[in-house]
GULUM-120194 format. One record per residue (C-alpha): x, y, z negated. Coordinates in Angstrom, 1 decimal, decimal comma, always signed. Layout:
BEGIN
X / Y / Z
...
***
This chain:
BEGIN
+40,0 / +89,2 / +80,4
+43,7 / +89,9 / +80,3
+46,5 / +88,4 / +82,7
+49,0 / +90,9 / +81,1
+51,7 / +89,6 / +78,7
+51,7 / +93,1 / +77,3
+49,0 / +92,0 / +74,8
+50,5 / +89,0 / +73,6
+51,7 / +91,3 / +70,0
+48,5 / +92,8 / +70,0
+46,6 / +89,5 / +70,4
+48,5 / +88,2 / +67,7
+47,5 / +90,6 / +64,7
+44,1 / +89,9 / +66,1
+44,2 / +86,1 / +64,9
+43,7 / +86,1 / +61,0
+40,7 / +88,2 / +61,6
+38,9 / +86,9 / +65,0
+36,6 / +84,4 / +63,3
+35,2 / +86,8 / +60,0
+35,0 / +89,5 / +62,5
+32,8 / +87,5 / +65,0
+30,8 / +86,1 / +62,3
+30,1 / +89,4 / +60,4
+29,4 / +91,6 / +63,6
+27,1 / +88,7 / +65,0
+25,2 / +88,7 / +61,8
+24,8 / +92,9 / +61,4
+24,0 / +93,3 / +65,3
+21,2 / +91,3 / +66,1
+19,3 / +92,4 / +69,2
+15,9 / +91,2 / +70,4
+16,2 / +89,6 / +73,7
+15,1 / +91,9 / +77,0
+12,8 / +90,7 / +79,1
+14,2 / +90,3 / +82,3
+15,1 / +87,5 / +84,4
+15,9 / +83,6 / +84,6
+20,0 / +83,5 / +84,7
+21,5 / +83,7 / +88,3
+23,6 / +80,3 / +89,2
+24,7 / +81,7 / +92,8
+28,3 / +82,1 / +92,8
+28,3 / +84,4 / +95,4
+25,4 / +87,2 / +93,9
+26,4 / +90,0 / +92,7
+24,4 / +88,9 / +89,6
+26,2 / +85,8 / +88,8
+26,0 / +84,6 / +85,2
+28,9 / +83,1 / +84,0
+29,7 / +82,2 / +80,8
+31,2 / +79,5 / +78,5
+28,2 / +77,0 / +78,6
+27,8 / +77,9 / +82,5
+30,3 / +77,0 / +84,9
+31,0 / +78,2 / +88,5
+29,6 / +75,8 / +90,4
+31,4 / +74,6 / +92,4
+34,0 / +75,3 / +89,4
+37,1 / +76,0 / +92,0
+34,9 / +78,3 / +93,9
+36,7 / +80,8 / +95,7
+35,2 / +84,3 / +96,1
+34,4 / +85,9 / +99,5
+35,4 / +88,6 / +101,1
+38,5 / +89,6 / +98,7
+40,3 / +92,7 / +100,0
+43,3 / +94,5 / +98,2
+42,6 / +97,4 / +96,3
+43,8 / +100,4 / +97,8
+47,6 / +100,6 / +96,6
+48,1 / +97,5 / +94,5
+48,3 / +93,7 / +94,7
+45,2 / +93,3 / +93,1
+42,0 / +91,8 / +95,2
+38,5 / +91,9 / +94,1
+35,3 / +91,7 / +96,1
+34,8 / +94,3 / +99,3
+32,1 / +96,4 / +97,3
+33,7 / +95,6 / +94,0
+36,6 / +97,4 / +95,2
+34,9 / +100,2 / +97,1
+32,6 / +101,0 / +93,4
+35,6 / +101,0 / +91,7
+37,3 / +103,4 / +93,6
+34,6 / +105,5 / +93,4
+34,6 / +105,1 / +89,2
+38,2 / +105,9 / +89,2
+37,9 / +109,2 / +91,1
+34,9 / +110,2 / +88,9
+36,8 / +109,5 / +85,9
+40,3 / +111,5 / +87,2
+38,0 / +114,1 / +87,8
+36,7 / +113,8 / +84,0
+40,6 / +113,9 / +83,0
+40,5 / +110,5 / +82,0
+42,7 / +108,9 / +84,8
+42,4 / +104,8 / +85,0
+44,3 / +102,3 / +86,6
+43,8 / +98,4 / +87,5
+45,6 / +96,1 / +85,2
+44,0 / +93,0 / +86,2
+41,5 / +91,7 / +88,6
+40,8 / +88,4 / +90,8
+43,0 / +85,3 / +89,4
+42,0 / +81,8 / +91,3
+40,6 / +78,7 / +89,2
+44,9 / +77,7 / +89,3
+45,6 / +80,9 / +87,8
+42,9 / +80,7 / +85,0
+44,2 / +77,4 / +84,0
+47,5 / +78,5 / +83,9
+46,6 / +81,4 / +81,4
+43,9 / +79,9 / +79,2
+46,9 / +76,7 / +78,8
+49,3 / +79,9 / +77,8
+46,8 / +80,9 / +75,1
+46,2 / +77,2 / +73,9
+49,7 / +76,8 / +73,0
+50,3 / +80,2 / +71,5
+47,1 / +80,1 / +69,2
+45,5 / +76,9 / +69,5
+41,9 / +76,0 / +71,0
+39,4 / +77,4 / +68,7
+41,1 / +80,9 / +68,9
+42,6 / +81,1 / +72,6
+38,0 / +80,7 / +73,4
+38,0 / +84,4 / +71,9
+40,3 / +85,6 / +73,8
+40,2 / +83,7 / +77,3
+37,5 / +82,0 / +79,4
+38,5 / +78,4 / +80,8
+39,2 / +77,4 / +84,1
+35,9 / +77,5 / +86,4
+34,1 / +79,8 / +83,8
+36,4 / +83,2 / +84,2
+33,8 / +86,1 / +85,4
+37,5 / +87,0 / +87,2
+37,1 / +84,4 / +89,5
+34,1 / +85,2 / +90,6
+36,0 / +88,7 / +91,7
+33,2 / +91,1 / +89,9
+35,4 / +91,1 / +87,5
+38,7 / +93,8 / +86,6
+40,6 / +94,9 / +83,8
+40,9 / +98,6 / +83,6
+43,5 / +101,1 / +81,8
+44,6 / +104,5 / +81,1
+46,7 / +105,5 / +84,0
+49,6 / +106,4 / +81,5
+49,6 / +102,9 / +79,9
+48,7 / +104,2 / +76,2
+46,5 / +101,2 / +74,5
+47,3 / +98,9 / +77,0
+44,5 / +96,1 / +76,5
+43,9 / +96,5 / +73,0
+40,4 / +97,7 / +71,5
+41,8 / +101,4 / +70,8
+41,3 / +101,9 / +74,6
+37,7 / +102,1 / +73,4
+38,8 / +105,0 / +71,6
+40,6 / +106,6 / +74,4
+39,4 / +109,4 / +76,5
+39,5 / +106,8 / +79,3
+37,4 / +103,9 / +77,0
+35,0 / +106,3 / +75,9
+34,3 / +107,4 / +79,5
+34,0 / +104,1 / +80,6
+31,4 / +103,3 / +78,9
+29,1 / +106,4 / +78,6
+29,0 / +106,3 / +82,9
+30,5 / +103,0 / +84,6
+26,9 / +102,3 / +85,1
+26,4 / +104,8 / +87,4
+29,3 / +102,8 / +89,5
+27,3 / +99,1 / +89,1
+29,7 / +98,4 / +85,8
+29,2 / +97,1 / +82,6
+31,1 / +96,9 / +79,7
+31,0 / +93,1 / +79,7
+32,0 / +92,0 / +76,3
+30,9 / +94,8 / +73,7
+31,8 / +95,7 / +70,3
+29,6 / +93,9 / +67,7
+28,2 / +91,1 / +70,0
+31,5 / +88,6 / +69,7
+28,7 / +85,7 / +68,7
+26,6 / +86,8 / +71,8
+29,3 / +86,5 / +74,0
+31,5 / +84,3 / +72,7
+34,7 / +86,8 / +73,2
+36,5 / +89,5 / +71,3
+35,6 / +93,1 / +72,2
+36,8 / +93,8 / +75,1
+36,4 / +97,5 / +75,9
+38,4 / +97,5 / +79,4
+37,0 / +94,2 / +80,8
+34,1 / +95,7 / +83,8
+31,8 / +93,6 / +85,5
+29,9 / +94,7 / +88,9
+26,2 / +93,7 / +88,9
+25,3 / +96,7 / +91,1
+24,3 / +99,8 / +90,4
+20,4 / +98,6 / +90,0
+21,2 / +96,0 / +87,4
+23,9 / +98,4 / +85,7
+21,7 / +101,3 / +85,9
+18,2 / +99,2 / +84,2
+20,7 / +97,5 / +81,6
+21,8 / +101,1 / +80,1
+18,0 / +102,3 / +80,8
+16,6 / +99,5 / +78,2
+19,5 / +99,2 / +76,0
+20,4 / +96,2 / +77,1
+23,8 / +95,2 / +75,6
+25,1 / +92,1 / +77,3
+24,2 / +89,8 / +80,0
+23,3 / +87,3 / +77,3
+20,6 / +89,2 / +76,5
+19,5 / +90,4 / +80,2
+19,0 / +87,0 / +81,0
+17,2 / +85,2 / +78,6
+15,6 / +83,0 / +81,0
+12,2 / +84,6 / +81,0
+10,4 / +85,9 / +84,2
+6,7 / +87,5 / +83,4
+4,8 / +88,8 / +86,1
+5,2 / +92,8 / +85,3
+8,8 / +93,0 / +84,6
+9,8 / +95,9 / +82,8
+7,5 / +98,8 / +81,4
+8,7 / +100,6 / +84,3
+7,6 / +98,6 / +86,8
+4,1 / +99,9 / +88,1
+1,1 / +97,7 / +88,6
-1,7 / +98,5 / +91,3
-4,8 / +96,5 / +92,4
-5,9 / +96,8 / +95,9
-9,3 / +96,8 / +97,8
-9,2 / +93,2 / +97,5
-8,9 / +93,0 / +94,2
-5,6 / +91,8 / +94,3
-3,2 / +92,6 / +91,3
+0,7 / +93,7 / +92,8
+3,7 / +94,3 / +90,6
+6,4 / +96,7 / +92,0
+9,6 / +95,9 / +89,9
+11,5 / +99,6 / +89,0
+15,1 / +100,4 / +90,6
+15,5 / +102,8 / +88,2
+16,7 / +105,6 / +90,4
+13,2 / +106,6 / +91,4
+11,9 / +103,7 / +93,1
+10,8 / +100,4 / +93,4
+11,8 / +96,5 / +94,5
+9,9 / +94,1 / +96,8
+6,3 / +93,9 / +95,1
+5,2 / +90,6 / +94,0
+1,2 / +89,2 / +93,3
+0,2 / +88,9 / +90,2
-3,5 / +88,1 / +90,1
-6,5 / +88,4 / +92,0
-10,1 / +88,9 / +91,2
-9,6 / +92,6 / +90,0
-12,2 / +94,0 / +92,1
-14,4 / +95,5 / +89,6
-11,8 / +97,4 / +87,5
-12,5 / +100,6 / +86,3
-8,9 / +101,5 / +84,7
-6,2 / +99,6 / +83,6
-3,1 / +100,1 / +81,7
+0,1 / +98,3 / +81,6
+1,3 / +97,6 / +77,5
+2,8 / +95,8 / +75,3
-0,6 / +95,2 / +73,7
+0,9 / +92,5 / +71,0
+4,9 / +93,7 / +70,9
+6,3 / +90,7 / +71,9
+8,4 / +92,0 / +74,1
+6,3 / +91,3 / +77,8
+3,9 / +93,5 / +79,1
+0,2 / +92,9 / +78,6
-2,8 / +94,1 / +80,9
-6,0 / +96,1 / +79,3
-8,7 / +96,0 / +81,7
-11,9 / +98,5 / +81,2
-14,6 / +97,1 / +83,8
-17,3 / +98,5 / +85,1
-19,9 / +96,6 / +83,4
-18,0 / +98,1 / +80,0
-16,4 / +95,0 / +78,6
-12,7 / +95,8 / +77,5
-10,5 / +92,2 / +78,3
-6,8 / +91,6 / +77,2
-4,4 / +89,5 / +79,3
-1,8 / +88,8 / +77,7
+1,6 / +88,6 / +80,0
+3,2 / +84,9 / +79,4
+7,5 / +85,3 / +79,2
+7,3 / +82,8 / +82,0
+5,3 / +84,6 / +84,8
+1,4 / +84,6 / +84,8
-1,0 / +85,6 / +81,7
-3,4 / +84,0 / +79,2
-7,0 / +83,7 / +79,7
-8,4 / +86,7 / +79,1
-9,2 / +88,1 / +75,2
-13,0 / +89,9 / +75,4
-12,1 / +92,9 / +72,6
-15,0 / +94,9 / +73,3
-18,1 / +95,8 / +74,5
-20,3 / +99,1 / +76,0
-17,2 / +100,8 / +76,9
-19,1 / +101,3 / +80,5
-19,2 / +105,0 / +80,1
-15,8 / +105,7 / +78,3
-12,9 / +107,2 / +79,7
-9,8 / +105,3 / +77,7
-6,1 / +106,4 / +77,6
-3,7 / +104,1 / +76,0
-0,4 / +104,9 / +74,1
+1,2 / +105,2 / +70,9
-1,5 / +107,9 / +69,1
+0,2 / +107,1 / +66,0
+3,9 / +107,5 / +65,8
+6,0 / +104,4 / +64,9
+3,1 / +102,5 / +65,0
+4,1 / +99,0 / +66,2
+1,3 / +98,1 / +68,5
-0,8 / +100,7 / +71,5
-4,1 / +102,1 / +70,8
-6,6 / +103,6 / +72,4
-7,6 / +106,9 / +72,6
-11,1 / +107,4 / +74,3
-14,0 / +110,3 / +75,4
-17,5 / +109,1 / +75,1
-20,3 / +110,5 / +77,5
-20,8 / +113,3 / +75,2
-17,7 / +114,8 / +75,8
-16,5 / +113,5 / +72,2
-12,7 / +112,2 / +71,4
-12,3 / +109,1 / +69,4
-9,3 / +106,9 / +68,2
-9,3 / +103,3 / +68,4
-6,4 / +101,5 / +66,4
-4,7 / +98,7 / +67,6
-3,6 / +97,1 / +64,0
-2,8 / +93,2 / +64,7
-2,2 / +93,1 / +68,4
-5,2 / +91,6 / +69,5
-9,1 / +93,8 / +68,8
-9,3 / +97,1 / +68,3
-10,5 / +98,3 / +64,5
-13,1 / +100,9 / +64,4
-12,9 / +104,0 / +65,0
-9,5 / +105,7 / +63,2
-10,3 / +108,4 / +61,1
-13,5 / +109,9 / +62,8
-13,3 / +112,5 / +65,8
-10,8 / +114,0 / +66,9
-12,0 / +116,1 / +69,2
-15,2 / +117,3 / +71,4
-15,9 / +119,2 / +74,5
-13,9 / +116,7 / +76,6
-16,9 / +116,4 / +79,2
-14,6 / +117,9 / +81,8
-11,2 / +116,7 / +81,4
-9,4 / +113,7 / +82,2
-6,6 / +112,4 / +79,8
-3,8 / +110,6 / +79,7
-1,0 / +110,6 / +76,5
+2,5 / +111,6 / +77,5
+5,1 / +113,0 / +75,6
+5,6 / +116,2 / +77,5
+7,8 / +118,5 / +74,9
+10,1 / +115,5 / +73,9
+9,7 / +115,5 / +70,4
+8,7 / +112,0 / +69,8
+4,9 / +112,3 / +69,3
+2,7 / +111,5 / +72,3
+0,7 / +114,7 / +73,5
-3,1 / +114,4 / +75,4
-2,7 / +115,6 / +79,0
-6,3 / +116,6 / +80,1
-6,8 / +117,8 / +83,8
-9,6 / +120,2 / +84,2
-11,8 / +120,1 / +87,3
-10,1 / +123,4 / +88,3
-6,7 / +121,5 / +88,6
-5,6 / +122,7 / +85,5
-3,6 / +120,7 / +83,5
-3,9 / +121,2 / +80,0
-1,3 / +120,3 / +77,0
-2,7 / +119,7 / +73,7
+0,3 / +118,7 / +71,5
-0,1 / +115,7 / +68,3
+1,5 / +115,7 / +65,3
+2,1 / +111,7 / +65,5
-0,5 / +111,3 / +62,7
-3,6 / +111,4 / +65,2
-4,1 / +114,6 / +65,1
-3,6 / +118,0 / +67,2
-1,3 / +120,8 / +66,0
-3,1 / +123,6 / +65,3
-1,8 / +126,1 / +67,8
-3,4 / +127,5 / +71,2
-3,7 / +124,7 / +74,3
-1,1 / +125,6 / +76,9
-1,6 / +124,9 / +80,4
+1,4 / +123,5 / +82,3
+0,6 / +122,8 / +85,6
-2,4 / +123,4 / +88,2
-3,5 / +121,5 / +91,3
-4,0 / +118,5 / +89,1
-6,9 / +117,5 / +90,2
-6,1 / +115,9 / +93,3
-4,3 / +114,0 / +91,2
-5,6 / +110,8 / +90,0
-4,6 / +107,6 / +87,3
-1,8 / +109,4 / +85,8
+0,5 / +107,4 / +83,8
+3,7 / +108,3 / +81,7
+7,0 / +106,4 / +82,4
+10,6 / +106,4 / +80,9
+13,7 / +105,3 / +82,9
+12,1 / +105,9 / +86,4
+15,1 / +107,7 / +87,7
+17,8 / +106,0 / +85,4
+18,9 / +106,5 / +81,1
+16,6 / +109,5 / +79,2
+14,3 / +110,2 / +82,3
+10,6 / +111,0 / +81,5
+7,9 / +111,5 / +83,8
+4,4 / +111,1 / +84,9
+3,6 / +108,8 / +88,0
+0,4 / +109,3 / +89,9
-1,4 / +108,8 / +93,1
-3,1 / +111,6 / +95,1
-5,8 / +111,6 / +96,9
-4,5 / +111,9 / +99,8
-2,8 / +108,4 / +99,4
+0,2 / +109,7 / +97,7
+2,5 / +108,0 / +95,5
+4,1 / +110,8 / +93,9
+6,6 / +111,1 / +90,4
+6,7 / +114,7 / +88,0
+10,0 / +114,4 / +85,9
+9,8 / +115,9 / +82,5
+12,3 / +117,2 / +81,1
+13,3 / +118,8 / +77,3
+13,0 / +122,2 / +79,7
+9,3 / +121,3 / +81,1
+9,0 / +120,1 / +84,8
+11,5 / +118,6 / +87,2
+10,9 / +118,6 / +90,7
+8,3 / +116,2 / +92,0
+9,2 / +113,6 / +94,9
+6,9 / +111,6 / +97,2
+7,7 / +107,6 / +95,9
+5,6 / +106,0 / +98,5
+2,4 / +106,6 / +100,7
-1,0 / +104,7 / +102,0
-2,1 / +104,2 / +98,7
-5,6 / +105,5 / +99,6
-7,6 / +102,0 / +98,3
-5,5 / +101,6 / +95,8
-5,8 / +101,5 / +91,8
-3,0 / +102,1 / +89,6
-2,7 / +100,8 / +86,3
-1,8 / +103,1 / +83,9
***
């Protein structure tokens, strides 16, 4: 938030409008809450969540490690600083030249200006527009004001509209920025839009938020914490039968695992989906004895007991994914023993109906399958890898069907290749890809692009008795 007294005109034509705006945006900008994380109270993380219900603690905490940044009085944090010059030479470079208008200011300092707006405004308007002592994001020092290098908008919400603003927000992510206070979330955050206010979480956090379409920290940290975090993360079960979650870092990788269950041993393919919708990743388990068993993820870590949904699925072979397009809840797309392809709907989020509109499909004895939406178009497209390596595109036309048009193969060697499952935001915003596990022990990743295939890259290795869910 501002320190600058060049905003007092501008904050003032803001006044007769603050409250109607907040309440009208609040109401036409809902957004579900993410699933991500319980809020962080450490003052000194990177991922500090600060806000006007939760204080610094202590509240005249005093940042460490403030350095100058380069050429000005202003201090922030050592890697604050670093990131930001980095986000200012990529956006000269973009003709869009910034500047630092305001950065660190002490708990004395953010008394001193929240006072200054009490006695211009009064209380209930000076909360818009400035955070109280002991709960200003710029004391932390993760927090800096930015401008256009010229001075044109000052801080006013046309720098949104600026060549500067516009870049701002389309890629201070890839710096470990956010746009802390968006437009249209004032009763989220509690503050007017405030296009030139950046906060550093990392690049990880920054990176995941613009991945999921995560607006504001509000809604990153809800204060849930289920045991497979994002639909990103992958899940694996190991010769012990132990279930592990590896947390994405959405630049192709992954976080610390964690344990998530045990007793998996007798899995014979499991997928990682949002089985119900609520917003927290569910497990499907197909076993070898043929029974088909929901757990359904819990918000606060762990999972129900599990939901028996069928029966004599022993000598199936199951994909699961969106066969339907815009259908709200998974389903299941399966080959029997005889080589046939059937279509299992998933209509309440809990049993599958029978089978959806007959078969769609037969001489499958030799192919495995997994749904992916390899040419980009929005419908998800059956993958099926021959026992030559061959891998074979047959492409949906979102109703549960194949178009009618000759099967394409896209890629060979394939059948080293084994529990193949699409993923979106692997390596960061709009990424596609499949992630699989050779049988060599391989954890590997094949980007897909609206062009075909990226280049593949190793993730990880000595995965030889593991299971990945798909």
């Amino acid at each position: 938030m501002p320190s600058s007294t060049r905003v007092t005109r501008f904050r003032a034509r803001l006044v007769s409008v603050v409250v109607l705006c907040c309440a009208l945006l609040g109401g036409m900008l809902s957004v579900q809450p993410a699933t991500a994380a319980v809020p962080v109270g450490d003052p000194n993380s990177y991922h500090v969540f600060v806000t006007k219900s939760r204080p610094l603690n202590p509240l005249n905490y005093v940042a460490p490690d403030l350095v100058y940044y380069p050429g000005t009085s202003y201090v922030l944090r050592r890697a604050v600083s670093a990131n930001l010059q980095n986000l200012f030479a990529g956006a000269r470079n973009a003709g869009a030249p910034l500047s630092v208008v305001s950065a660190y200011r002490s708990y004395g300092e953010q008394a001193g200006l929240y006072n200054n707006y009490v006695a211009m405004y009064g209380q209930a308007v000076a909360d818009t527009l400035s955070a109280k002592p002991g709960h200003s994001e710029h004391q932390t020092g993760l927090a800096v004001d930015v401008g256009n290098a010229n001075g044109s908008c000052g801080l006013g919400s046309c720098f949104g509209n600026t060549a500067g603003g516009q870049w701002v927000a389309a890629n201070a992510y890839k710096y470990g920025f956010i746009v802390r206070y968006p437009d249209g979330y004032q009763s989220t955050t509690g503050y007017t839009y405030e296009p030139w206010h950046l906060r550093y979480v990392g690049k990880s956090l920054a990176t995941e938020m613009k991945t999921r379409g995560i607006p504001t920290l509000e809604h990153y940290f809800d204060g849930s914490n289920p045991s497979i975090k994002t639909p990103t993360s992958l899940t694996a079960v190991d010769s012990a039968g132990v279930l592990w979650s590896y947390p994405a870092n959405w630049s192709g990788g992954f976080h610390s695992r964690s344990r998530v269950g045990s007793g998996w041993g007798g899995l014979k393919a499991g997928f990682a989906t949002d089985w119900n919708a609520d917003g927290v990743q569910d497990v499907l388990a197909q076993w070898q004895d043929g029974r088909l068993t929901l757990y359904r993820g819990l918000r606060a870590g762990g999972f129900q007991a599990p939901i028996t949904i069928g029966s004599g699925w022993g000598a199936h072979e199951i994909t699961v994914g969106t066969w339907w397009r815009g259908s709200r809840y998974p389903s299941v797309v399966t080959k029997d023993g005889a080589g046939r392809l059937w279509h299992y709907a998933n209509n309440t989020g809990g049993a599958l109906s029978s089978k959806d509109r007959g078969q769609i499909g037969s001489g499958w004895q030799n192919l495995r399958l997994t749904l992916a939406d390899f040419d980009r178009d929005g419908n998800q497209d059956i993958l099926g890898t021959r026992t030559n390596g061959e891998l074979v595109l047959y492409r949906s036309n979102g109703q549960a069907r194949f178009i009618a048009e000759n099967r394409r193969v896209i890629g060979s060697d394939w059948q080293h290749v084994a529990e193949v499952r699409a993923v979106s935001g692997f390596q960061g915003p709009g990424s596609y890809g499949l992630t699989g596990r050779t049988a060599a022990g391989a954890l590997k990743h094949y980007p897909i692009t609206r062009n075909g295939w990226g280049g593949s890259f190793t993730v990880g290795t000595g995965w030889q008795s593991y299971r990945v869910l798909e």
